[in-house]
DRENLUMKE-972752 format. One record per residue: x negated, z negated, y negated of N, C-alpha, C, CB in turn; residue in one letter. Coordinates in steps of 0.05 Angstrom, whole numbers, plus 5000, padded with zeros to 4 digits. Atoms other than C-alpha are relative to their C-alpha. Last residue first. Glycine has a CB too. Example, Ala and Ser with C-alpha at 12.3 -4.5 7.8 and 13.67 -1.06 7.14 Angstrom:
BEGIN
> 5016 5001 5024 4727 4857 5021 5015 4986 4978 4991 5029 4991 S $
> 4982 5000 5024 4754 4844 5090 4982 5000 4976 5020 4975 4999 A $
//
This chain:
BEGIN
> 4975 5006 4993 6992 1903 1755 5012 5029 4986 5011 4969 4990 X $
> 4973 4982 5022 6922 1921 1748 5017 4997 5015 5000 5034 4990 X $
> 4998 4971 5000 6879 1882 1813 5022 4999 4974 5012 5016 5033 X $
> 4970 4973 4995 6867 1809 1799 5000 5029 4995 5025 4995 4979 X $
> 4988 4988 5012 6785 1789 1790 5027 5008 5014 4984 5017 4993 X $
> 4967 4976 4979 6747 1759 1839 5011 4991 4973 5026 4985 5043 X $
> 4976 4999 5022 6677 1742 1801 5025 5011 5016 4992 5022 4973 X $
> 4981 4972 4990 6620 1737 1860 5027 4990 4979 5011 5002 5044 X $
> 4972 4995 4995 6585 1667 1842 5014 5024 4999 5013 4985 4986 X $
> 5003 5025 4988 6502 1662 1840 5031 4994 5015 4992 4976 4975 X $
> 4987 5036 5018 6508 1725 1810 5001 4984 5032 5049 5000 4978 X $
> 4974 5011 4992 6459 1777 1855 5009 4975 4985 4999 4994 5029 X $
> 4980 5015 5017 6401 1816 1839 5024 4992 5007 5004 5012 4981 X $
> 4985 5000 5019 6368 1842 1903 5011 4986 4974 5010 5003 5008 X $
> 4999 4999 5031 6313 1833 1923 5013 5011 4980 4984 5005 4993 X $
> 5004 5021 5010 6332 1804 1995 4993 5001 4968 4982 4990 5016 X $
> 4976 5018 5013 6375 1860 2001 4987 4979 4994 5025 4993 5018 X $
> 4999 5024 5018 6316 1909 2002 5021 4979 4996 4997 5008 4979 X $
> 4969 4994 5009 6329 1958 2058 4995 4965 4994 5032 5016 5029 X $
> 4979 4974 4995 6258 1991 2073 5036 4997 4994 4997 5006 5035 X $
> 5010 4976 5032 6220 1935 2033 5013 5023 5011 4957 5012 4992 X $
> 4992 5006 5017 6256 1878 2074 4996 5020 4982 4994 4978 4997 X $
> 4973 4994 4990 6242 1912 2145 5017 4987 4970 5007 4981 5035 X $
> 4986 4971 4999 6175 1916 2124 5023 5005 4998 4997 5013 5021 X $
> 4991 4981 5030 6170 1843 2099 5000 5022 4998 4986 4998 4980 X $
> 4975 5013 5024 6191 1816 2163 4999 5020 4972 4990 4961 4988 X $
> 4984 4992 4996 6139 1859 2199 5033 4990 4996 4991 5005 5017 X $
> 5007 4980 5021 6080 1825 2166 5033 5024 5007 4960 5018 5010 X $
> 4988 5011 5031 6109 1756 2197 5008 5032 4985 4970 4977 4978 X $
> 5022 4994 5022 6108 1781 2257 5008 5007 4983 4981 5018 5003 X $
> 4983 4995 5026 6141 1741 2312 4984 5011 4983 5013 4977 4988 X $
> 5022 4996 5025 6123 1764 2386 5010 4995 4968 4991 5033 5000 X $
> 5003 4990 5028 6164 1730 2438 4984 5003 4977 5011 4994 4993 X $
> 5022 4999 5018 6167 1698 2502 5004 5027 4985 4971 4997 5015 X $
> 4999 4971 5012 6220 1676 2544 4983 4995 4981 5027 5011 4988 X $
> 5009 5003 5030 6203 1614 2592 5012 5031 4988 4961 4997 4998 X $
> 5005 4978 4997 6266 1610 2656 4983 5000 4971 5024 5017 5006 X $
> 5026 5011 5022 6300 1566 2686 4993 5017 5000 4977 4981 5003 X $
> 5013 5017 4995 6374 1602 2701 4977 4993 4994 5001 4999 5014 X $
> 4991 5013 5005 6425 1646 2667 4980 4972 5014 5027 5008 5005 X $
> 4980 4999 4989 6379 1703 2643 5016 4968 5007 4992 5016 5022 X $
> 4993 5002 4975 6337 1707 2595 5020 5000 5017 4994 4987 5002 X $
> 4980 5012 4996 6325 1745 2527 4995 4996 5032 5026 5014 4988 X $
> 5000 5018 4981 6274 1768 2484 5024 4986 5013 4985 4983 4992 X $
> 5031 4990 4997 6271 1831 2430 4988 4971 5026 4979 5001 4958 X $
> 5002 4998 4982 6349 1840 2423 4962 4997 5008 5018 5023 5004 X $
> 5011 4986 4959 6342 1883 2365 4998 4962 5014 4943 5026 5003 X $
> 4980 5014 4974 6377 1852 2299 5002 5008 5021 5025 5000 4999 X $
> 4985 4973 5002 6326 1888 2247 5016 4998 5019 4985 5026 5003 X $
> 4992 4992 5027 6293 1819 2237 5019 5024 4993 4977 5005 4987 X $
> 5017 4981 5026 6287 1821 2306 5015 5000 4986 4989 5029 5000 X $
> 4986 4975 5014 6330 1773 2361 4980 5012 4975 5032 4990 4987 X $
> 5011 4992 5026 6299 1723 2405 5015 5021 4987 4972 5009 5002 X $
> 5004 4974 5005 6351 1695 2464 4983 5007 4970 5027 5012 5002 X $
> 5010 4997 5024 6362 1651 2506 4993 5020 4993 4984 4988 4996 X $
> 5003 4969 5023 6417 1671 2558 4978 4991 4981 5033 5009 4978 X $
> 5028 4985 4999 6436 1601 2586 4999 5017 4985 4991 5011 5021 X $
> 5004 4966 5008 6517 1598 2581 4966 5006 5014 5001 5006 4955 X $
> 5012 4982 5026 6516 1519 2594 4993 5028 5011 4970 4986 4985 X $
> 5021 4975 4989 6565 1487 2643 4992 5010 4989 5004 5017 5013 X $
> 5002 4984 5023 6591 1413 2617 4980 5018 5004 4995 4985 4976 X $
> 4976 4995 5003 6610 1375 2681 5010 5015 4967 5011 4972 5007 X $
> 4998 5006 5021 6551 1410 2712 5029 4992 4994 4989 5019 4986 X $
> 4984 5026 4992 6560 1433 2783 5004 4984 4972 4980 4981 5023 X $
> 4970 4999 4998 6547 1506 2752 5020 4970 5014 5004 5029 5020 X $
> 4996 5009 4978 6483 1490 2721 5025 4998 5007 4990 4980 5002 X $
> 4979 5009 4996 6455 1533 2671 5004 4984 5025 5014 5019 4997 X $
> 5001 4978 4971 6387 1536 2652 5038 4985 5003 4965 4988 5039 X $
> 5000 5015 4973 6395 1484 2586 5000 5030 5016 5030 4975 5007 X $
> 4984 5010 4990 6385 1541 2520 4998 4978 5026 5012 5020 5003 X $
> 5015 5015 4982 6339 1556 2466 5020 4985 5010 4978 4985 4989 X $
> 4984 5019 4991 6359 1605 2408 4996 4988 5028 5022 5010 4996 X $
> 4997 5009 4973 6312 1644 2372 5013 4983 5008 4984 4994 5009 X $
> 4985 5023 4996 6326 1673 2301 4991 4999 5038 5039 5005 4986 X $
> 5000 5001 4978 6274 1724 2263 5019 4976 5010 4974 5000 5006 X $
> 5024 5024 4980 6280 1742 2198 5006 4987 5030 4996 4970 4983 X $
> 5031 4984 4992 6319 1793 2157 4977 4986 5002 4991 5020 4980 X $
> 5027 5007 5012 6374 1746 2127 4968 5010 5004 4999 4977 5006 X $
> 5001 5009 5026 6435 1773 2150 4975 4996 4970 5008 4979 5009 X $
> 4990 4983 5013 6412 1809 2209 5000 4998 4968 5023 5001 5012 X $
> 5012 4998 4995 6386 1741 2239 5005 5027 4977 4997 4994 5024 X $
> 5026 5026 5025 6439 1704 2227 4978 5024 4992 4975 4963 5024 X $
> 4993 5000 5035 6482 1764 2245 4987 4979 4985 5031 4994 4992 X $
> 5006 4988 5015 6438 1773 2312 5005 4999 4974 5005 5015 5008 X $
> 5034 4985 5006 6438 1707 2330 4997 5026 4990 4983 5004 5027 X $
> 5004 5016 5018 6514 1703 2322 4978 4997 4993 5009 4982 5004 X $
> 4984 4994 5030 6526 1759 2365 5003 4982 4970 5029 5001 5010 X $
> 5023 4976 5009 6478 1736 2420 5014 5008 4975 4996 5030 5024 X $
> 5029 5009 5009 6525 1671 2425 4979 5023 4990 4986 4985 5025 X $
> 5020 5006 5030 6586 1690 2412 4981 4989 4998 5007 4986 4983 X $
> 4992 4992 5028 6631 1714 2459 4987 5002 4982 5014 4990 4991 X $
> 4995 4975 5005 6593 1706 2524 5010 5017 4973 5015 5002 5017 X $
> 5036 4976 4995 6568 1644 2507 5008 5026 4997 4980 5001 5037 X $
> 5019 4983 5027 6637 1608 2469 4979 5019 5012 4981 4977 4978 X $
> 4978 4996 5012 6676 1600 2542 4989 5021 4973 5014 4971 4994 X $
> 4986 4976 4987 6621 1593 2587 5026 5005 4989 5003 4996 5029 X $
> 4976 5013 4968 6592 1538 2547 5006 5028 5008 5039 4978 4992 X $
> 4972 4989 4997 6541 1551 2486 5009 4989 5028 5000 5033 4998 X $
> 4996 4990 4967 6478 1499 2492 5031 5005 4999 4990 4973 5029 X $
> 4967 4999 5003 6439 1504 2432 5000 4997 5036 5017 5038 4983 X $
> 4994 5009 4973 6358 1492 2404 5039 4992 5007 4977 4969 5003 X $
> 4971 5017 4988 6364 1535 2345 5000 4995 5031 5029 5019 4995 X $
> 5001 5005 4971 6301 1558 2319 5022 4982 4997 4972 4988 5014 X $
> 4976 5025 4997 6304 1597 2248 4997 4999 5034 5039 5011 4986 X $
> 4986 4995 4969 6238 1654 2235 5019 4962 4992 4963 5003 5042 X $
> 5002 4973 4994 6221 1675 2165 5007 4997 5033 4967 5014 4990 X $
> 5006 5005 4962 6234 1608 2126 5001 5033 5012 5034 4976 5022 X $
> 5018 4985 4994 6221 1621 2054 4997 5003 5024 4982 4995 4992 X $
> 5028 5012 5001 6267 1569 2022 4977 5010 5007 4998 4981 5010 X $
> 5018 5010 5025 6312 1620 2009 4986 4985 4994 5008 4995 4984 X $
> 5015 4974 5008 6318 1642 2082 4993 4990 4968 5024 5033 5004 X $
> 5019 5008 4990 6337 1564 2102 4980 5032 4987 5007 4992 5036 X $
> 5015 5018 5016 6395 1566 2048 4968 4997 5011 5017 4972 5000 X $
> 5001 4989 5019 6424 1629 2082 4977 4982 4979 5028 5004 4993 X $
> 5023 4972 4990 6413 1609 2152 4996 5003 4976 5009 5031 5017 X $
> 5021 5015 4996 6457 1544 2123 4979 5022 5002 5004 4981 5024 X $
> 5009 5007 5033 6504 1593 2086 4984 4983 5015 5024 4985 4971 X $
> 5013 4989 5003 6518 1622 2156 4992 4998 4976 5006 5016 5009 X $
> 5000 5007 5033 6551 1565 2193 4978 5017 4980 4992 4966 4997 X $
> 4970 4988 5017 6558 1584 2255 5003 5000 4979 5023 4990 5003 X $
> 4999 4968 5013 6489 1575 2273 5018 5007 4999 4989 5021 5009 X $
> 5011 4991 5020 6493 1495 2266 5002 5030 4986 4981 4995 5007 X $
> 4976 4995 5012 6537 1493 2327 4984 5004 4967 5025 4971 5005 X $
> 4973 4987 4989 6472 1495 2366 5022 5005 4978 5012 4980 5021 X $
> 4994 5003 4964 6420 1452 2333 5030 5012 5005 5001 4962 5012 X $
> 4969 5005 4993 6387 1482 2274 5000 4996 5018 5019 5015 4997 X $
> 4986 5011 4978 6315 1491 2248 5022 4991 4993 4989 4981 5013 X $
> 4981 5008 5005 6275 1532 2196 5013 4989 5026 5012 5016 4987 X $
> 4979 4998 4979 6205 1561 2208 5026 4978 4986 4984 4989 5035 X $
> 4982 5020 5015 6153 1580 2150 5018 5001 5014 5007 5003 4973 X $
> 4971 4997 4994 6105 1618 2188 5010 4979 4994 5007 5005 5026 X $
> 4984 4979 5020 6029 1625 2157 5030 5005 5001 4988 5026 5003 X $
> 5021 4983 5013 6000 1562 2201 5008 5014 4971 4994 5024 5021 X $
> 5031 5004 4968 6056 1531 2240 4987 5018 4989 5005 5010 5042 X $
> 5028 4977 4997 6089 1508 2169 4989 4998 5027 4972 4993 4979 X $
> 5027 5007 4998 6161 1465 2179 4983 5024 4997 4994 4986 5025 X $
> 5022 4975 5001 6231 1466 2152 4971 4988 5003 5001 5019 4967 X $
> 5026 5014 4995 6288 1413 2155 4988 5027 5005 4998 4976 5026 X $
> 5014 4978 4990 6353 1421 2121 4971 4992 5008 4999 5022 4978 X $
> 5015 4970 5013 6390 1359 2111 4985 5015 5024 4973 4992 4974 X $
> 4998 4990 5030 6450 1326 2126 4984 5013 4984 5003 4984 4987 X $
> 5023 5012 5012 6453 1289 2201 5012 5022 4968 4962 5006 5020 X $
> 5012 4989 5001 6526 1272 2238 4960 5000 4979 5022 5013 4997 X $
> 4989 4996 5025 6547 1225 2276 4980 5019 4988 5005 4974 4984 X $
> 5026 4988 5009 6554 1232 2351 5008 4994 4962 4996 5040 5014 X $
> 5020 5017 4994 6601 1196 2397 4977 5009 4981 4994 5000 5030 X $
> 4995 5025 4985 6671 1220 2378 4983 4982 5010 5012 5004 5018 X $
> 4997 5023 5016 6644 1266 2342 5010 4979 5010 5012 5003 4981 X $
> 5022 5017 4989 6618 1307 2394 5006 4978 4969 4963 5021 5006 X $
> 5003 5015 5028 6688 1328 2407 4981 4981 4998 5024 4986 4992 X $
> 5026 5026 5004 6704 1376 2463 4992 4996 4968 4965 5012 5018 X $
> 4989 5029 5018 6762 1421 2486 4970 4987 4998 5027 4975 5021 X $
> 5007 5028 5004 6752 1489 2522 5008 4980 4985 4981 4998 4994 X $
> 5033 5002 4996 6780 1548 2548 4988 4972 5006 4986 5010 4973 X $
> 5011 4990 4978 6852 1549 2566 4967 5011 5000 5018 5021 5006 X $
> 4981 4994 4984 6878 1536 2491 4981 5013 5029 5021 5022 4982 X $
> 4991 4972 4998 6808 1529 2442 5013 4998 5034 4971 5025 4993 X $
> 4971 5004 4982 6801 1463 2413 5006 5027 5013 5029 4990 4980 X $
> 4975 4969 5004 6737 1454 2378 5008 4994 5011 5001 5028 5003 X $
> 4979 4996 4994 6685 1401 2357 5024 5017 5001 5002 4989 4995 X $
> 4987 4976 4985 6613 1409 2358 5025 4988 5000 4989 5011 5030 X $
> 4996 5007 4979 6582 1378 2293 5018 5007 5016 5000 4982 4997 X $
> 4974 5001 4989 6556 1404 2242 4999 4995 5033 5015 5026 4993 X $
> 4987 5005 5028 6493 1377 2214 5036 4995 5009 4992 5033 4974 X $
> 4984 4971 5003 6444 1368 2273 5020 4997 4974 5021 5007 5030 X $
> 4978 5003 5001 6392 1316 2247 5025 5024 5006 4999 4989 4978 X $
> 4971 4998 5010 6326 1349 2240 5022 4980 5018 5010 5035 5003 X $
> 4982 5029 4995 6259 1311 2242 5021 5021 4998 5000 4966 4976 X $
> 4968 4989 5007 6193 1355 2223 5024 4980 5019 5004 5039 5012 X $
> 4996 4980 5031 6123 1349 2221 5030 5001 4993 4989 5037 5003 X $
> 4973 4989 5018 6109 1291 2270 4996 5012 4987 5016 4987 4986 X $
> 4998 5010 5020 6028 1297 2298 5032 5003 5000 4982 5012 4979 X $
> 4984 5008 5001 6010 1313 2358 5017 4987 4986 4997 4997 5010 X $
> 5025 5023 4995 5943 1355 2344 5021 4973 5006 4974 4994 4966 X $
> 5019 5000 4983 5980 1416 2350 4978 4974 5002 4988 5024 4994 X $
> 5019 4987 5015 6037 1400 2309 4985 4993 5024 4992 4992 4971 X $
> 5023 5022 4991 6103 1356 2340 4976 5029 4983 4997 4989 5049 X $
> 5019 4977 4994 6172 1375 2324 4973 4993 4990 5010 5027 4988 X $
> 5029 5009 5015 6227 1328 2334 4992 5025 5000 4976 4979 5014 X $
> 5024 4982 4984 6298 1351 2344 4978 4993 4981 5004 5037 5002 X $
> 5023 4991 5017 6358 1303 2340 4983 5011 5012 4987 4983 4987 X $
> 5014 4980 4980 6430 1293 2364 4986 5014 4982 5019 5019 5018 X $
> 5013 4971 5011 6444 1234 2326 4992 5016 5020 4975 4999 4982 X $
> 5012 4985 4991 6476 1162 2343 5000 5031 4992 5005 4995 5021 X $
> 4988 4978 4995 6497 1106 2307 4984 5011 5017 5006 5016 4980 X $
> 4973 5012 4990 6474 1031 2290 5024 5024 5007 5012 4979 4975 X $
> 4980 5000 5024 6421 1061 2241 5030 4999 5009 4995 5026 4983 X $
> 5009 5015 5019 6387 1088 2300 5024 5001 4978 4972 5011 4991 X $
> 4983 5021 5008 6393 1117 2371 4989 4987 4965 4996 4976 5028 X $
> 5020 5019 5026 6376 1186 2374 5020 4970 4994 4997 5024 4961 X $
> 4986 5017 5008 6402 1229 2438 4984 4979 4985 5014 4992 5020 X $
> 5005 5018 4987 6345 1284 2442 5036 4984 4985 4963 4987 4995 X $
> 5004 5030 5019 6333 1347 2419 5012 4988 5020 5015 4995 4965 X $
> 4965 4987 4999 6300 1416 2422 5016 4978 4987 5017 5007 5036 X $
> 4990 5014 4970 6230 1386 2422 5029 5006 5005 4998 4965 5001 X $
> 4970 4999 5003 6201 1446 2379 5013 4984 5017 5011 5025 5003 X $
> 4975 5000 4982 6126 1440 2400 5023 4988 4982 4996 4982 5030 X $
> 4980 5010 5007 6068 1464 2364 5022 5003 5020 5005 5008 4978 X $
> 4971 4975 5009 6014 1486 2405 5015 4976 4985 5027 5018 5034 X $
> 4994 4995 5028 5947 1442 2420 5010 5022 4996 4981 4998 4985 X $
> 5001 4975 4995 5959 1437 2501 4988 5009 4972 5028 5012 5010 X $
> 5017 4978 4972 5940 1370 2507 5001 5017 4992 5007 5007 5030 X $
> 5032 5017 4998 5966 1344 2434 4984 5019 5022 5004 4960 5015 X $
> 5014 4977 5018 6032 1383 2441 4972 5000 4988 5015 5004 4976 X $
> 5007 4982 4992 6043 1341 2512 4988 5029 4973 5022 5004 5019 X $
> 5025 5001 4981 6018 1276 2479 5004 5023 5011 4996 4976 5022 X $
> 5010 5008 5019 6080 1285 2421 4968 5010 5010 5008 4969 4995 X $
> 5002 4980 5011 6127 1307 2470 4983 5000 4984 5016 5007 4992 X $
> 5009 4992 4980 6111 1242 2515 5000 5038 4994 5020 4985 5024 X $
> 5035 4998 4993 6114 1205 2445 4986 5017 5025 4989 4967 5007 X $
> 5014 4982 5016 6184 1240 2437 4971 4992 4999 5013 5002 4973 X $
> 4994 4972 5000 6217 1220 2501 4981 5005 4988 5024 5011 4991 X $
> 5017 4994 4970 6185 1149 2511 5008 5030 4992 5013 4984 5036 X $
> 4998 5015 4974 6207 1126 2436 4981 5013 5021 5030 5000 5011 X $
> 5020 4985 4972 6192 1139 2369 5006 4982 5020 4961 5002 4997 X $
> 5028 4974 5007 6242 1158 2345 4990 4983 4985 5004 5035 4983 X $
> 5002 4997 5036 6305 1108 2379 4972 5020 5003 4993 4962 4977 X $
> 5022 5022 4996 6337 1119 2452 4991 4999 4973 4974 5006 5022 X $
> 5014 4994 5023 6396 1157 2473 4983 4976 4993 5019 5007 4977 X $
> 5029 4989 5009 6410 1155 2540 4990 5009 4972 4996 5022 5016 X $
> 5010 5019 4974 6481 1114 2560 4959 5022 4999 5032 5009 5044 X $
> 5003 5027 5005 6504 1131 2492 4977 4995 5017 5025 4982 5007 X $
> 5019 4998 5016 6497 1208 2496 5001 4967 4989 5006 5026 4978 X $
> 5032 5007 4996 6519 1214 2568 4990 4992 4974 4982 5026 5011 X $
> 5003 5012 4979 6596 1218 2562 4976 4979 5003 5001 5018 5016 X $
> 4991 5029 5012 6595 1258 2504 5000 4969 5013 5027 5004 4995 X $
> 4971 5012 4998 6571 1307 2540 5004 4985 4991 5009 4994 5017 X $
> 4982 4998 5018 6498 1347 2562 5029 4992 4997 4999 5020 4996 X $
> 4971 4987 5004 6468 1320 2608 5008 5006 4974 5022 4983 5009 X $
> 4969 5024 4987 6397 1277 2590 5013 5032 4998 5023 4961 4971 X $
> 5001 5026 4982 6323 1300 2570 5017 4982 5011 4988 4986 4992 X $
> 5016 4984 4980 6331 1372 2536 4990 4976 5026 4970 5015 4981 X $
> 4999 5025 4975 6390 1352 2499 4986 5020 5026 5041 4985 5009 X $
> 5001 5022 5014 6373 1424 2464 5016 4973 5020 5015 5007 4971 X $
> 4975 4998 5009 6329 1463 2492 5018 4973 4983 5013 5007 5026 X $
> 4986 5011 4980 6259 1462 2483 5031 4997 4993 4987 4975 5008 X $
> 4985 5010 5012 6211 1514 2434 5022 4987 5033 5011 5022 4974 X $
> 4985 5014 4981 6144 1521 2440 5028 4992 4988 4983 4975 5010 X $
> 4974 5014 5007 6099 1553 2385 5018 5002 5022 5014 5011 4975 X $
> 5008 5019 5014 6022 1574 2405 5032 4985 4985 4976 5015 4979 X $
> 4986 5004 5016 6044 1616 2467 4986 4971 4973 5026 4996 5019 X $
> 5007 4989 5027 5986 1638 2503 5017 5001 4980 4994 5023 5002 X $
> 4990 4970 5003 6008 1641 2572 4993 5017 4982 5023 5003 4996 X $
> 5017 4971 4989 5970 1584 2578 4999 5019 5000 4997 5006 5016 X $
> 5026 4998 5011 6012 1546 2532 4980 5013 5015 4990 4976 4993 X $
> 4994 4981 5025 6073 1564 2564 4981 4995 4986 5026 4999 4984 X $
> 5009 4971 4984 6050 1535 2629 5003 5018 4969 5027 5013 5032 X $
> 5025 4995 4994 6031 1471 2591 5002 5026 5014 4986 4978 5016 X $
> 5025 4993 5025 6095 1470 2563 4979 5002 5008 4995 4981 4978 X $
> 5001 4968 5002 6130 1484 2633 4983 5004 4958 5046 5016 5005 X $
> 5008 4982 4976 6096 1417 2666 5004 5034 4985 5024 4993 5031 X $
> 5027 5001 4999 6109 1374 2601 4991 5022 5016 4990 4976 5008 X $
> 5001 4991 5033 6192 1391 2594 4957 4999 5002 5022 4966 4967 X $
> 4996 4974 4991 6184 1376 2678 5001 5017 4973 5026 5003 5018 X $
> 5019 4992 4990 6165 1312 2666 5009 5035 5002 4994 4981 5025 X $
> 5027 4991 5018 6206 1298 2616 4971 5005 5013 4994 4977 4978 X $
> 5001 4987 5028 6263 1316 2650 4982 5007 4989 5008 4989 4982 X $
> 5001 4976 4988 6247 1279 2720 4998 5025 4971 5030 5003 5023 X $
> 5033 5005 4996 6232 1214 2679 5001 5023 5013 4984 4973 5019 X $
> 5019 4983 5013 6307 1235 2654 4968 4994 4992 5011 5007 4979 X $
> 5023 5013 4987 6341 1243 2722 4986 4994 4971 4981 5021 5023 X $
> 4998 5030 5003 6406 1264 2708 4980 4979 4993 5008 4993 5020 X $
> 4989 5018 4987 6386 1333 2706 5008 4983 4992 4991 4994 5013 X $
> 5002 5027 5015 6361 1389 2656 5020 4987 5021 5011 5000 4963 X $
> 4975 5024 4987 6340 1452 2683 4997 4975 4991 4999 4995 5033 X $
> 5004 5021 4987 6297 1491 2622 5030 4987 5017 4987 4981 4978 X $
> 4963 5007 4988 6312 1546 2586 4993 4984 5030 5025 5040 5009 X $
> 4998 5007 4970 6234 1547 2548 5030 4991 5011 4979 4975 5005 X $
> 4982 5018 4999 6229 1588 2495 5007 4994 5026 5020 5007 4985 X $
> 4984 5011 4986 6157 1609 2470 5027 4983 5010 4990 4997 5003 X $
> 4977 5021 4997 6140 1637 2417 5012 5001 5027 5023 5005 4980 X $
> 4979 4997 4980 6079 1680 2406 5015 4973 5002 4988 5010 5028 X $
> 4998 5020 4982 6054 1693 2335 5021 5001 5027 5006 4978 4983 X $
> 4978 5006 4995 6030 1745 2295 5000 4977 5025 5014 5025 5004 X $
> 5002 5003 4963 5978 1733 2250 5028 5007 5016 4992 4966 5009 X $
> 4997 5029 4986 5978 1759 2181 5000 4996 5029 5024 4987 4993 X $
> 4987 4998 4987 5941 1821 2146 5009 4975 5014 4992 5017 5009 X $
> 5016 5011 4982 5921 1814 2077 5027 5002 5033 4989 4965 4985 X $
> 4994 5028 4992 5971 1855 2034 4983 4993 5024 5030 4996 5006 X $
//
């Protein structure tokens, strides 16, 4: 088999303020550092240009194309990398969306997701929050080409849901980017642990792309991004403040880790038969 490229990924855990001419300036400033570095795929957290909260996602969501994503658009242009814009409050169609562009080296749109699920939980002396209450949701799968890598995208609450990972691996995707921002309640529990079993699951790469945390915040994000290997190593991760992580993805080393413990070719019914035990 011809040999493929591997690629570096960059994830940028970016501070995210109030401010957001401060935002997107500062989303431009560390893509251009991460393109020097030598990253050719960029990925930004998610609400990478307002607070995260229900609160905020009126009072800054804007329509596509606006000032956010043309200013993501012109920074994947300069640097020529693809950029992952994590996502943005989306005004359109008399609702709102928490969406992620993603721009091609010459600044082109390639891709649009819609998050699907949407964050609401209740968990006793942790947390409470309901992005339905201001958010509606989106409905399909979105997949782009950066060269020879067939990438898949989710936003945050997305990777719970492990028949989506599942549907993105049978279209051919070999790395999944989830721009997220766990809380100090879910992070510790479940964030790396859910990247790996995506990841595990489907024997391909998953990165997840967090806000830097901010403890004055009135919604405090985990941080931690993190890459995980096809073979569920741990192979990039930050800590709780700004911070790029970089990562090798190779492709050719997907399909090792598939020919040493084949589940992807396996035979499998479409529906698992449950059968009653002998009475």
């Amino acid at each position: 088999m011809a040999s493929k490229s591997v690629f570096k990924l960059a994830s940028i855990q970016m501070a995210v303020s109030g401010n957001k001419a401060e935002n997107l300036s500062r989303a431009v400033k560390l893509i251009g550092e991460a393109a020097r570095a030598g990253a050719s795929i960029i990925g930004l957290p998610e609400c990478f240009n307002c607070p995260y909260g229900t609160q905020y996602f009126k009072q800054y969501a804007e329509p596509i194309p606006g000032n956010s994503t043309q200013t993501l658009a012109a920074a994947a242009k300069e640097n020529g990398v693809f950029v992952v814009g994590g996502s943005i409050p989306e005004e359109a169609e008399g609702k709102i969306f928490n969406t992620c562009m993603v721009f091609d080296p010459s600044g082109n749109c390639i891709a649009k997701h819609r998050k699907i699920h949407l964050f609401d939980i209740d968990v006793p002396g942790g947390i409470t929050f309901k992005e339905s209450d201001v958010l509606s949701p989106g409905s399909c799968l979105t997949v782009f080409n950066a060269g020879d890598l067939k990438v898949g995208i989710g936003i945050c609450y997305d990777i719970r849901f492990a028949e989506l990972a599942q549907l993105y691996c049978k279209k051919g995707c070999q790395l999944l980017m989830y721009p997220g921002a766990f809380n100090m309640t879910t992070g510790p529990a479940h964030w790396e642990l859910l990247q790996r079993a995506r990841a595990l699951d489907n024997e391909l790469y998953v990165a997840t792309i967090s806000p830097a945390r901010d403890e004055k915040a009135s919604y405090v994000a985990w941080g931690h991004s993190t890459t995980v290997s096809p073979w569920g190593e741990t192979i990039g991760k930050a800590g709780p403040g700004e911070e790029i992580v970089y990562s090798e993805i190779d492709p050719e080393y997907i399909e090792k880790i598939r020919t040493q413990i084949p589940i992807m070719k396996q035979k499998r019914p479409d529906l698992y038969e449950i059968t009653e035990p002998a009475k």
